[in-house]
C-alpha positions as CSV (number, residue, x, y, z in Angstrom):
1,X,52.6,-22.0,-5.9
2,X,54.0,-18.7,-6.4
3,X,56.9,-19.4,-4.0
4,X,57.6,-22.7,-5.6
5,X,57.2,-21.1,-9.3
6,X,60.1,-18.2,-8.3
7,X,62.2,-20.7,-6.6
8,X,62.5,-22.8,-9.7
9,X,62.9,-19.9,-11.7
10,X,66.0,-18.6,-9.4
11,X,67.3,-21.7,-9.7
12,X,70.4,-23.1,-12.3
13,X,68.7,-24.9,-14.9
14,X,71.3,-27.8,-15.0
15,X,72.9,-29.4,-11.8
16,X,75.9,-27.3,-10.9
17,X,79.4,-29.0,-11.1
18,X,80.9,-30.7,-8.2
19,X,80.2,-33.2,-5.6
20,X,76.9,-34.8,-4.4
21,X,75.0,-31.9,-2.2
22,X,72.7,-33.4,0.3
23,X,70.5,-31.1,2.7
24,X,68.8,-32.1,5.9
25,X,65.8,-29.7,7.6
26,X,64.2,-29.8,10.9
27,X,64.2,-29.7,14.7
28,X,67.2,-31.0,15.8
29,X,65.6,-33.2,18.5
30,X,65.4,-37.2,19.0
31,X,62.5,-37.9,17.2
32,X,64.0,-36.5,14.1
33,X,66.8,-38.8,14.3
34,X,70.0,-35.9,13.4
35,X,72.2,-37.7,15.5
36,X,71.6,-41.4,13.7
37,X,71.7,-39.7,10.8
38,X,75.1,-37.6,11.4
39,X,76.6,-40.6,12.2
40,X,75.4,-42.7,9.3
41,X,76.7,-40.0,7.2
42,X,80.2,-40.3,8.7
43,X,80.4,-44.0,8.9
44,X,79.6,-43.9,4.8
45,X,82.4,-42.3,3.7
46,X,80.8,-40.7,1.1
47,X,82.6,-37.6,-0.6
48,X,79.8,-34.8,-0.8
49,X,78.7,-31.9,1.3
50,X,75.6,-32.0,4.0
51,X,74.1,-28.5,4.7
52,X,71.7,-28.3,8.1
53,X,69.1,-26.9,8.1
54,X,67.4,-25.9,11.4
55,X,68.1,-25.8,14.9
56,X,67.5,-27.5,18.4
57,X,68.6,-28.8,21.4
58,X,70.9,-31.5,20.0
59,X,73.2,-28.9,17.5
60,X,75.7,-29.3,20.3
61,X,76.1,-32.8,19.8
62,X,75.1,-32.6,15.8
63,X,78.3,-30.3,15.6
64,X,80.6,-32.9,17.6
65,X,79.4,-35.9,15.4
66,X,80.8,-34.3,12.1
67,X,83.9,-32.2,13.6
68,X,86.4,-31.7,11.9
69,X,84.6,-33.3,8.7
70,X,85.5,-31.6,5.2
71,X,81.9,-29.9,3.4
72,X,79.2,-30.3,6.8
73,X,77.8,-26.7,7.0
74,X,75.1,-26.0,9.6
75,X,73.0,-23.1,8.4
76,X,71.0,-22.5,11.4
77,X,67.2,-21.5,11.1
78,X,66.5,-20.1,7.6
79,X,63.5,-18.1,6.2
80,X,60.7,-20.7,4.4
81,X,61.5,-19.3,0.6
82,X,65.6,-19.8,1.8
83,X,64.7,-23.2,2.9
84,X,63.2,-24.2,-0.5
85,X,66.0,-22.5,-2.5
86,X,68.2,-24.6,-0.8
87,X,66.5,-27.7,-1.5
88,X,66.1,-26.9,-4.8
89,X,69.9,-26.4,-5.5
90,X,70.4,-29.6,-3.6
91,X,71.1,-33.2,-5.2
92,X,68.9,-34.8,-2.3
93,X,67.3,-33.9,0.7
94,X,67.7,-36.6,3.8
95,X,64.6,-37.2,5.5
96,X,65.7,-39.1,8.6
97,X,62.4,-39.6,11.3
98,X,59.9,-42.7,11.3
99,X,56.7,-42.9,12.3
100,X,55.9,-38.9,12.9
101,X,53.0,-37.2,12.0
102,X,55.0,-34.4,10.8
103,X,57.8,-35.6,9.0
104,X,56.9,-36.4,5.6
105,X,56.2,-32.8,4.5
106,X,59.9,-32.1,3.4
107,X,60.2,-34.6,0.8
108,X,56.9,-33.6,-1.1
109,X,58.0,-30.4,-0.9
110,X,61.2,-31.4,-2.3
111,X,59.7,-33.3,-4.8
112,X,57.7,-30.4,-5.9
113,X,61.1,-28.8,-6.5
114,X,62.6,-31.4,-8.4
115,X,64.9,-32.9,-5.5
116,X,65.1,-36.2,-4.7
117,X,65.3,-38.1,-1.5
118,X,66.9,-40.4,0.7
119,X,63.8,-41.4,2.7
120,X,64.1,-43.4,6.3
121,X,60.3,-43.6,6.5
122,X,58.1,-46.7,4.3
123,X,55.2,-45.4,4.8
124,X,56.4,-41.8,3.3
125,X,58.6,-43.7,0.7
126,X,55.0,-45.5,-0.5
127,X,53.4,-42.2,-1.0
128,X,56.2,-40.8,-2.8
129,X,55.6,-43.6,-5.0
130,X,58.9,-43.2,-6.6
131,X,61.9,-40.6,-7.0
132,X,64.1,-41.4,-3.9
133,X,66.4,-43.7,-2.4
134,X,64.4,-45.7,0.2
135,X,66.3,-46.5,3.3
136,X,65.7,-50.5,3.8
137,X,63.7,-51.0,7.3
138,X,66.1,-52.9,9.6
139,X,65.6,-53.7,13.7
140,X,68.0,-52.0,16.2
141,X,69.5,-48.6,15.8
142,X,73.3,-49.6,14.7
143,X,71.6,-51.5,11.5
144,X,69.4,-48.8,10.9
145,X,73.0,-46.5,11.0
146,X,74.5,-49.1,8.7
147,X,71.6,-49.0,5.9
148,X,70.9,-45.1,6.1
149,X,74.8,-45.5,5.2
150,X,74.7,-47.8,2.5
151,X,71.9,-46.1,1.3
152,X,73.9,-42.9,1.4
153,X,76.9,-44.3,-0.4
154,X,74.1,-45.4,-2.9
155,X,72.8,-42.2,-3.5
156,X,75.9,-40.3,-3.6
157,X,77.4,-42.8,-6.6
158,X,74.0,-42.5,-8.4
159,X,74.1,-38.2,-8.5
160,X,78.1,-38.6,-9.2
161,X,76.9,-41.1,-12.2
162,X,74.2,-38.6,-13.1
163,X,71.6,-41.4,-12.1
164,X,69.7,-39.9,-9.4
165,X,65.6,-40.7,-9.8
166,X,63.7,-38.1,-10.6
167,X,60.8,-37.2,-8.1
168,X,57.1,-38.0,-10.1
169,X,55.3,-35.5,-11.7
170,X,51.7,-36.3,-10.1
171,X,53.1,-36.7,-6.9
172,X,55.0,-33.0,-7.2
173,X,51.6,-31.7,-8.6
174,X,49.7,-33.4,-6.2
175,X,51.1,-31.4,-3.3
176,X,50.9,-28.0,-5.1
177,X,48.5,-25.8,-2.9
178,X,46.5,-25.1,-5.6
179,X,46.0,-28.5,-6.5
180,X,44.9,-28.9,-3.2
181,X,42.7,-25.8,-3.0
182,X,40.8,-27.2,-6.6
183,X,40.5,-30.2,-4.9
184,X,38.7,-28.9,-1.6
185,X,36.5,-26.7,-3.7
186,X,35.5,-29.8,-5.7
187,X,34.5,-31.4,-2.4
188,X,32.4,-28.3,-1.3
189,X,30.9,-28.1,-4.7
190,X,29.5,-31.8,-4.7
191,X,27.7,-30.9,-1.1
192,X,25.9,-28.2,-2.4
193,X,24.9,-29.7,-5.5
194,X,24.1,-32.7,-3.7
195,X,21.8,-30.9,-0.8
């Protein structure tokens, strides 16, 4: 809470000029779908900037996808409190893997921050509730390219419009660790009041 609290309070408290700023996090391995996603983002033609965040064995082939493409900056491994000051400055953070335990963390965390995001995933997209740009699901890999696209373009019109959603309150709350501690305390005080 602390972390999130200074982060905010480092932060600019209006959007800073310019284009659309998207930022994607994570291993850069299959499962997290960079590759998809780099390609997406080249095949939508949006004008904005992508920072990467993170590193992997697929950088190689992250770095030929957007080559030569004006505002992609790969940051490399960054500290946690770097990571969520770079969210936070962000207009959206792109959350690209289906179907992994570990993959929704990023966009509560985001959320938490006031960020938005474009969201591959239903099932995280249903617990967000709200507050992002869900991907429509579609079968096969080059229509899942072509949505995340469209879905990109989408995005990057509504933060140039000064429509993005705004992530929901509870839900940001919600995934505050003390929320979470008060909530597991609650729990152990039922037991022993039950026993």
């Amino acid at each position: 809470d602390d972390l999130r609290a200074q982060t905010l309070a480092q932060g600019p408290a209006e959007r800073a000029p310019g284009r659309p700023r998207f930022v994607w996090l994570g291993r850069m391995s299959p499962e997290k779908r960079l590759l998809p996603f780099l390609e997406a983002f080249v095949a939508s033609g949006v004008d904005a900037d992508l920072e990467i965040i993170g590193g992997g064995a697929q950088r190689a082939a992250a770095e030929k996808i957007v080559r030569g493409r004006d505002g992609v900056h790969f940051a490399g491994r960054l500290t946690y409190p770097q990571t969520l000051a770079r969210i936070a400055a962000a207009d959206a953070l792109v959350q690209t893997s289906i179907g992994f335990e570990t993959q929704g963390m990023t966009p509560f965390e985001a959320a938490t921050l006031g960020t938005p995001s474009v969201i591959c995933d239903p099932d995280i997209a249903a617990e967000l509730g709200g507050g992002l740009w869900a991907v429509p699901d579609a079968a096969g890999e080059d229509r899942r390219t072509a949505a995340l696209a469209e879905t990109l373009r989408r995005a990057a019109s509504d933060i140039a419009d000064g429509t993005a959603p705004t992530p929901l309150p509870g839900v940001a709350e919600a995934f505050r660790q003390s929320s979470r501690t008060a909530a597991m305390v609650e729990v152990y005080e039922r037991v022993l009041a039950g026993g």
